[in-house]
C-alpha positions, 0 to 999 in steps of 0.5 A: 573453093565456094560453088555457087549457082546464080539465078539467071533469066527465068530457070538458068543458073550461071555457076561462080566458082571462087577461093575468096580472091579469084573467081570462074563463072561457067555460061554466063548468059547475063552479065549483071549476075555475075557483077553482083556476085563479083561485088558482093564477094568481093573477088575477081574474075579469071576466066569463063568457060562456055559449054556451047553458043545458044544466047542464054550462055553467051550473052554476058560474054563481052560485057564481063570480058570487057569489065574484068578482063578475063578469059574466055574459053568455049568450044572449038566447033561453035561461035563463041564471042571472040576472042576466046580459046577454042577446046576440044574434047581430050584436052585440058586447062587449068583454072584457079588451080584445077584441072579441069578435062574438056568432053566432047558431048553433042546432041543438044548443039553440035559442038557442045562441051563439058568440063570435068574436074575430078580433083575438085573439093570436097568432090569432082564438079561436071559443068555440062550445059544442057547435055544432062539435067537432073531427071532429064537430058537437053534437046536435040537441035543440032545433033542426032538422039545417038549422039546425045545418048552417046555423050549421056553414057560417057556422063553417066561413066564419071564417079558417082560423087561426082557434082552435076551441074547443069545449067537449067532449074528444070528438076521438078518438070523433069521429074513429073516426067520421070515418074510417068516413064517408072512410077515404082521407082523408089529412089525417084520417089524419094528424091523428088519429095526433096526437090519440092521442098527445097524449090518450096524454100526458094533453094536450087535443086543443083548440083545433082550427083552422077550417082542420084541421076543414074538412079533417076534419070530415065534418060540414063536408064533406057535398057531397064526392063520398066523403062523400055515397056513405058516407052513401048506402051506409049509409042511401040512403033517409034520403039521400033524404028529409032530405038528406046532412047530417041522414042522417050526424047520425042516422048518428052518433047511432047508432054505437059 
């Protein structure tokens, strides 16, 4: 199988998964990538899977539908063009031959989902929207911080070669901000240098890893003793009254 992120819009990543003949693609917010891609790799689509309903992941839909016939599949609790086959969290489909275990993840939106494929090759692959970000986690326009704190631990429990994919090029952002949180952190240091360099030569940053986020990402890492005292030292009072994880989101939301 061949993972490929197909750059969409100004930071989004339409992913496109294929074995030379037949192909998925996961959030496809444009559709015109994705018809190039298909015509270049000369490979056709079978299914899209949506991982919830904000335009920048829905908005090629009915376009690829209409020209490839494929199927649609997305979560149950969100509108998703029509027609499409709704999912909830404990079940599974299988696409191209792989399994792949649906999640129920809320916090950025409602309803939003993953898909887990732990007999991906040459690793289990995590399609999950704008839950997780590499350094970073989506924002809260739906749900509540515990929610996507929640549905971040249960990602962070997957095996840590497992790929993370995620839907946004935000890494270096995320980073900046990551290191403001744990400027010690040795591992961020080090895989923040390789993120520049790679976004120097116009490569993604994606897939991250579980493992790499769990050793980076603050958003995962709310009961290490550094983390909690940044987080206390910027807003104490909001420490107390919503906890480490909803007082370095709203931390987040504010920082340039």
């Amino acid at each position: 199988m061949t993972l490929n992120p197909l750059p969409a819009f100004a930071d989004n990543y339409i992913w496109m998964v294929h074995d030379g003949q037949r192909a998925l693609v996961v959030d496809p917010g444009d559709a015109q990538p994705v018809l190039d891609a298909l015509r270049h790799d000369g490979v056709q689509l079978e299914a899209i899977l949506v991982t919830h309903h904000h335009l920048d992941h829905t908005g090629g839909i009915d376009t690829l539908r209409q020209a490839t016939g494929a199927c649609v599949y997305g979560p149950a609790r969100e509108p998703i063009p029509q027609p499409f086959t709704p999912l909830h969290g404990g079940t599974a489909i299988q696409v191209l031959g792989m399994t792949f275990d649906v999640l129920d993840v809320p916090g950025h939106t409602r309803g939003h989902i993953a898909y887990h494929c732990v007999n991906a090759q040459p690793s289990p692959l995590l399609f999950c929207g704008d839950t997780l970000f590499s350094a970073g986690c989506g924002r809260i326009f739906e749900g509540t911080p515990a929610q996507l704190q929640h549905s971040l631990g249960m990602l962070a429990a997957l095996p840590g070669a497992t790929r993370v994919c995620c839907t946004h090029e935000y890494t270096l952002g995320n980073l900046k901000f990551a290191q403001e949180v744990e400027p010690d952190n040795s591992a961020l240091l080090a895989y923040a240098n390789v993120c520049r360099q790679l976004r120097a030569t116009g490569q993604p940053t994606l897939p991250s890893t579980i493992a790499q986020e769990r050793a980076i990402n603050p958003f995962l890492r709310t009961d290490v003793p550094t983390i909690v005292a940044a987080a206390q030292a910027h807003d104490g009072a909001s420490v107390a009254s919503q906890g480490v994880f909803a007082a370095l989101r709203e931390w987040k939301n504010q920082y340039r």
